[in-house]
C-alpha positions, 0 to 999 in steps of 0.5 A: 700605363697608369692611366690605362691600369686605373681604367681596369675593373676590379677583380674578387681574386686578382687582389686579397680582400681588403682588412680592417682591424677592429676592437669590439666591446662587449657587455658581459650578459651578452657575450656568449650570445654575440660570440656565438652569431659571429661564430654563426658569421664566419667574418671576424678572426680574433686575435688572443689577447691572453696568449701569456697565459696558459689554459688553466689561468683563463675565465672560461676554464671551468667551461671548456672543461665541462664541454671537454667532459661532454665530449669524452662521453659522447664519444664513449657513447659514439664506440658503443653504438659502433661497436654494437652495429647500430645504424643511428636514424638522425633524428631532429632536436627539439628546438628548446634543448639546451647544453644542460640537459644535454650534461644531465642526459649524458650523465645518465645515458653513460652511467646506464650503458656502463653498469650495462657493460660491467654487467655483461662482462660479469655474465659473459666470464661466468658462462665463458668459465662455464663453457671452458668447465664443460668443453674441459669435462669431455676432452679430460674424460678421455686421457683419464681413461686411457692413463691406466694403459698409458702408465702401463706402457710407461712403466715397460719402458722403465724397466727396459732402460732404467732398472737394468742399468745398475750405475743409474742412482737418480731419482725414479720416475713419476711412473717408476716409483708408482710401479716399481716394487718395494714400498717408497713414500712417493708411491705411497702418495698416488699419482695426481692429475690437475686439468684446465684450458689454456690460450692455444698460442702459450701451449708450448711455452707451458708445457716446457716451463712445466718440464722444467719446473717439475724436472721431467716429472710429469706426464703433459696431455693436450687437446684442442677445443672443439669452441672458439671462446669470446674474450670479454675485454676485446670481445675477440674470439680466441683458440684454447687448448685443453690440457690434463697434468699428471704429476705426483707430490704435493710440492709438484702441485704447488708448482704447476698451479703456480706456473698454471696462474702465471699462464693465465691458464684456467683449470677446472676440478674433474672427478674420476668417477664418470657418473659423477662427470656425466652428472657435472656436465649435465647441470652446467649444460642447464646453467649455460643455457641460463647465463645464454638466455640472460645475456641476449636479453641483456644485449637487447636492452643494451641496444635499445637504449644505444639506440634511442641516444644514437640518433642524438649524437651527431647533434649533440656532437655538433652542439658540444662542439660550437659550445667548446668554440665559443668559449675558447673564443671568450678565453682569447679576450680580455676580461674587464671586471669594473666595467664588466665587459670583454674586449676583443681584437681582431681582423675582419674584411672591410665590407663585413663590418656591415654585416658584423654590426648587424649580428651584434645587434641582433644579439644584444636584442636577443639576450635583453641586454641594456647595453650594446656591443660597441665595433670600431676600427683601430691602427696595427702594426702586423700585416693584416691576414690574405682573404679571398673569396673562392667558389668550388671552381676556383678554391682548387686552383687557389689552394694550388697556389696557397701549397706554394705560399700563401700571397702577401696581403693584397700582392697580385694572387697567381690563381687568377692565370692559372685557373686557365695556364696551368691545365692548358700546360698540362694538357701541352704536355698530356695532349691526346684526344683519347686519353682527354675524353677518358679524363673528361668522363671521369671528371663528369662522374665527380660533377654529376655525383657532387652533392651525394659527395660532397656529404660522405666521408671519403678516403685522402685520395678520393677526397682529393680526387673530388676536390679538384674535380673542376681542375680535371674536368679543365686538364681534360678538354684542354687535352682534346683540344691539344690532341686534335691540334697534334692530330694524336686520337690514343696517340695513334694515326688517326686522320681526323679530317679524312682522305680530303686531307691531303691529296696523296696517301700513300707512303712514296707521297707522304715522303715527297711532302717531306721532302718538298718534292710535292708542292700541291696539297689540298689545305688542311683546316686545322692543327698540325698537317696530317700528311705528316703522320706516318712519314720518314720524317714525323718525329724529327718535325713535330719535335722541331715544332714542339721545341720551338712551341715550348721555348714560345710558351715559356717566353711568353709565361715568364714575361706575364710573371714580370709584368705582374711584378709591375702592377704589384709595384705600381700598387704599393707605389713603390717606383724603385721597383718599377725602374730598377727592377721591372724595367732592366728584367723585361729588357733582359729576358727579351733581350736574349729569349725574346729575340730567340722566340721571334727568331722562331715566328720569322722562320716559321713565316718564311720557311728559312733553313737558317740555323737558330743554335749557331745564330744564338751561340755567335751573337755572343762569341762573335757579334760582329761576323756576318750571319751568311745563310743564317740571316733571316732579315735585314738589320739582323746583325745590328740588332744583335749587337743593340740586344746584346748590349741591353742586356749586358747593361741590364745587368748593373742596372738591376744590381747597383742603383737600388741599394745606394737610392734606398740608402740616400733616402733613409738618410735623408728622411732620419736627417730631418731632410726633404720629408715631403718628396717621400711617401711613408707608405712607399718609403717603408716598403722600400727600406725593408722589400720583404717585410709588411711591418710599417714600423721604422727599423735600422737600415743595414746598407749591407743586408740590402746590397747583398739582398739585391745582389742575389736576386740579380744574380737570381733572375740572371741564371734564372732566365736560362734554366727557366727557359730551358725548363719549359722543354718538359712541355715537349720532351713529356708530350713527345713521351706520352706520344710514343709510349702510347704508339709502342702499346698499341704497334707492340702489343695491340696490333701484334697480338690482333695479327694472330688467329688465337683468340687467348693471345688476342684477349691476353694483349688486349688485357696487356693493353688496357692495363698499360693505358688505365694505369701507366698512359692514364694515371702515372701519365696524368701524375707526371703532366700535373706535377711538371705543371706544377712546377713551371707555376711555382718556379718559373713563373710565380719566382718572378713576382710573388712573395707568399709570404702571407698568412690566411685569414681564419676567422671564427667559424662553425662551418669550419670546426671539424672533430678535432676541435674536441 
């Protein structure tokens, strides 16, 4: 086995890429140059080296706060251009632009779009107030008319109900003391009247709290404005309510323009005299036109000047934004200031070194510096960060695998296998060759249109959508492919092969297949027999063989998982994990499930009518009875009883021998004893199975046994309920199948069988909604997360750690707007 794994090639994804951590010496005058094409790079990931301190302590502070404040003011720039509606035109920058023009620009740009603001929010409150002055003059002429009829009408009604009553001592109305006779110091103060314009939804808070305040003591009149007015804040247009106060006394007036200021209402002065209304109303009319004239000349210059600075935002955006980068990376490196030069530390792929010490000369060239930046590699205690180097067709798969827990540094990566099993066990549970020519066609719609894209802003579901385009485009012709074996076009009778088949087709022969009463048929040449479609006996055989079909691919996947676990064991050399581990699991689980799936192969060959459950239940229950109808070959029974008895020995032998090993060999290497039987690399990886630290900690025989103990137990439970687990590749292929009969027997074909033209579009409709959003959607959600889930459980349990952390190097490429 090991001469033949040393013969394998290598693989980009099979194993992270291999890391080195470095320490690189840089000159003062050519820090933020080197920073800057590292950044440029993308290849180094540094470590902070100042993480005691906080962001107000370090070097750079000064200049992290000047990008901050650059940003602030590009983005106040950014809403201002959005909010006008302008479409900035990308313009490109002269090559010679350098950040401190870009501050002086910016200075002057924001300073000159403020003033611009507060101007026109001046102006646009001084013709609000004019308009709501005018819209006030027409609407109050009208109750000020009409008043005289009204206190009329006010004042029979007193006298009906009040001045007979000869108990009633209150104080007289507004109305009664203006009219009643005799002569009284509040009719003697006149009736007054205050008018205004108020928000239309605090109409009738305002009106109670004036009730109140006044105790009944005025007359309330309203009338809706004929023009919505701009709020010059939010820039909204708002619904106002024009509004006329009768009232009397100067105290009743001290009130209501109180309750008026606390409203926010805004009231007016409106002479009685209608001349002079006219005339009022005429010279604000002028005045407005004025003030509407000036603010669209303001407005104008407003988006001339956003629009000669938005063509720059975006690369100003980005220029800020690499700036601020650069910086908070300078702030991660220490600071000599007697030799005047930075000291870095972090992680970079081995074979970048090359291409690091490139773009450090080129950066001490470009800056004339006299000294150069010095790299060399250095031991560390941490393990190194997990790289691996992905394209757009494998990143989806890796990212799938990285949702379950980012691999180990150089422990074997899972997306290499399921970049092919995981869409060929979707599509074990979707199979149908209608339905996958609809994903297909959908997955070619994302490819052809990638790069238009990939360069837009696109929602979180299409963003998804489209980054696992290449994933769906594989779902989807694995999903023909199934389809043509199930013989399933939409899941409906389909013979795909024609009447050359089979050499009968009707009913009566279809059943005599069945029964095994026709012994001729012409061969079928691919998938599953035709001549089952449409028999009494369909469903029961293709669940049988679908069943056995899923208890065969789970089988075969967990067995992949382990023997990944080998070659993670032979990797890190350590030889406990292959004889006590990898080699009782393997005898375990085919001791039982793998003897199970040849049970399956054998029956299938012979067409034996032997019972797999009863075989199964008595190798336990009585392993030494004989199996009668149930034997499918020679020495059957003695196997059973050696498979049973490998794999009750299997079980110590996971539990037992590797705790008392590792325990003897730490003994032996703190006692001085044999230190050249042991591998320091090895030795360590075995005191501790799930750490990456190669330093020495107290071995804990208990930690460890109990550690051991619950991943037997682990692996033993688990070779059951995972083998059971892939029974959702046939209980979902079976569901995927019959819903899609029922909705075209049930709803289809049933509303096709009438002559009326509505009932046939409405169960075509019914049809294909079903199809789009429950057969295709809610379907295809289901398949991938069963999918899913026999990766991250039943397979990767078997081998993987995840217990890594990704490799983040230093990057322009990767800075996104919230870097700011």
């Amino acid at each position: 086995m090991d001469h033949f794994t040393e013969k394998l090639p290598s693989m980009d994804l099979m194993r992270s890429e291999k890391m080195t951590f470095v320490q690189i010496i840089i000159p003062a005058e050519s820090a933020h140059r080197i920073i800057t094409y590292l950044g440029q790079l993308g290849l180094l990931q540094f470590r902070d080296l100042n993480a005691e301190k906080s962001p107000f302590q370090r070097t750079f502070v000064n200049q992290v706060k000047r990008c901050a404040e650059m940003s602030r003011k590009l983005r106040f720039l950014m809403d201002q251009v959005n909010k006008a509606g302008i479409m900035s035109s990308h313009s490109v920058l002269q090559s010679d632009t350098n950040l401190e023009d870009i501050e002086t620009q910016l200075a002057e740009h924001e300073h000159e779009i403020i003033e611009m603001n507060s101007n026109s929010e001046k102006l646009q409150q001084s013709y609000n107030e004019l308009l709501e002055f005018k819209i006030v003059l027409q609407k109050a002429c009208n109750f000020l008319v009409s008043s005289h009829g009204h206190a009329l009408s006010e004042e029979r009604e007193l006298v009906e109900n009040v001045y007979s009553n000869e108990d009633f001592v209150e104080t007289p109305f507004l109305f009664e003391q203006e009219t009643m006779p005799g002569p009284s110091k509040s009719n003697q103060s006149g009736l007054r009247f205050i008018s205004g314009i108020i928000c239309k939804s605090k109409v009738l808070r305002f009106e109670r709290m004036l009730f109140r305040a006044t105790r009944g003591n005025m007359l309330f009149n309203q009338a809706p404005a004929d023009e919505q007015i701009m709020d010059p804040i939010s820039t909204e247009m708002v619904e106002k309510t024009v509004f006329v106060v009768f009232f009397s006394g100067e105290q009743a007036r001290t009130k209501i323009l109180k309750i008026c200021e606390a409203f926010g209402a805004n009231c007016y002065p409106v002479p009685e005299d209608i001349s002079k209304q006219r005339q009022i109303t005429r010279e604000v009319s002028s005045r407005l036109a004025d003030l509407e004239a000036t603010l669209d000349a303001g407005i104008r210059h407003r988006n001339k000047a956003l629009s000669s600075v938005g063509g720059h935002l975006a690369k100003w955006m980005d220029m800020v934004r690499r700036e601020k980068a650069v910086y908070d990376t300078l702030n991660m490196l220490n600071f000599d200031v007697t030799k005047k030069c930075l000291v870095g530390e972090g992680w970079c792929p081995i074979f970048a070194k090359a291409q690091i010490q490139d773009a450090l000369q080129r950066a001490t060239f470009d800056s004339n510096s006299q000294v150069g930046a010095i790299l060399h590699s250095m031991d560390a205690l941490e393990s190194p960060p997990t790289y691996f180097r992905t394209n757009s067709f494998t990143n989806p798969y890796q990212e799938i695998v990285d949702a379950y827990g980012v691999a180990r540094y150089q422990e074997a990566n899972p997306a290499v296998y399921t970049t092919i099993i995981f869409p060929f066990l979707f599509a074990v549970m979707f199979g149908d060759w209608g339905h996958g020519i609809c994903l297909l066609l959908g997955a070619l719609v994302l490819i052809a249109h990638e790069r238009k894209l990939s360069n837009q802003r696109l929602g979180s579901f299409m963003e998804m959508l489209f980054g696992g385009r290449y994933v769906l485009l594989l779902m989807s012709l694995f999903s023909m492919y199934c389809g043509l074996i199930y013989n399933e076009f939409f899941s409906v009778p389909f013979h795909i092969f024609g009447a050359s088949a089979y050499k009968c087709r009707d009913s009566s022969c279809r059943d005599a297949h069945t029964t095994g009463l026709v012994k001729y048929r012409e061969p079928y040449p691919f998938g599953v027999d035709p001549s089952w479609r449409g028999s009494r006996s369909e469903l029961p055989f293709l669940n049988s063989l679908k069943m056995k079909m899923s208890i065969l691919f789970g089988v075969v996947h967990m067995n992949l998982g382990i023997l990944l676990s080998y070659f993670n064991a032979h990797f890190f050399g350590s030889s406990l994990d292959i004889r006590y581990q990898f080699v009782p699991q393997m005898i375990f689980l085919n001791s039982l499930f793998g003897y199970l799936s040849l049970l399956i192969v054998v029956k299938w060959c012979t067409g034996s009518q032997a019972d797999l459950y009863h075989i199964m239940i008595y190798m336990f229950l009585s392993p030494f009875d004989n199996l009668g109808e149930n034997e499918l070959f020679w020495g059957q029974r003695p196997l059973q009883i050696l498979l049973l008895l490998l794999a009750l020995i299997a079980v110590p032998w996971m539990l037992f021998p590797k705790p008392f090993i590792l325990k003897k060999l730490h003994n032996e290497r703190f006692q001085g004893r044999n230190y050249g039987v042991l591998n320091t690399f090895e030795a360590d990886l075995e005191v501790e199975p799930d750490s990456a630290r190669q330093h020495h900690e107290e071995f804990n025989f208990n930690e460890v046994f109990v550690h051991q103990m619950i991943h037997s137990i682990e692996f033993v439970l688990g070779s059951v309920s995972n083998t059971a687990s892939y029974l959702r590749l046939w209980a979902l292929s079976l569901a995927h199948s019959e819903l899609s009969t029922v909705f075209y027997e049930k709803v289809l074909l049933l509303a096709w069988g009438y002559d009326n033209l509505i009932i046939r579009l409405v169960g075509l409709v019914v049809f294909a909604f079903a199809t789009a959003f429950i057969l295709l959607m809610m379907e295809t959600l289901s398949a991938f997360l069963h999918a899913l889930r026999l990766h991250w459980v039943e397979f990767q349990n078997k081998f993987y750690h995840g217990d890594g952390y990704k490799f983040r190097p230093f990057s322009f490429a990767t800075l996104t707007e919230d870097e700011n």
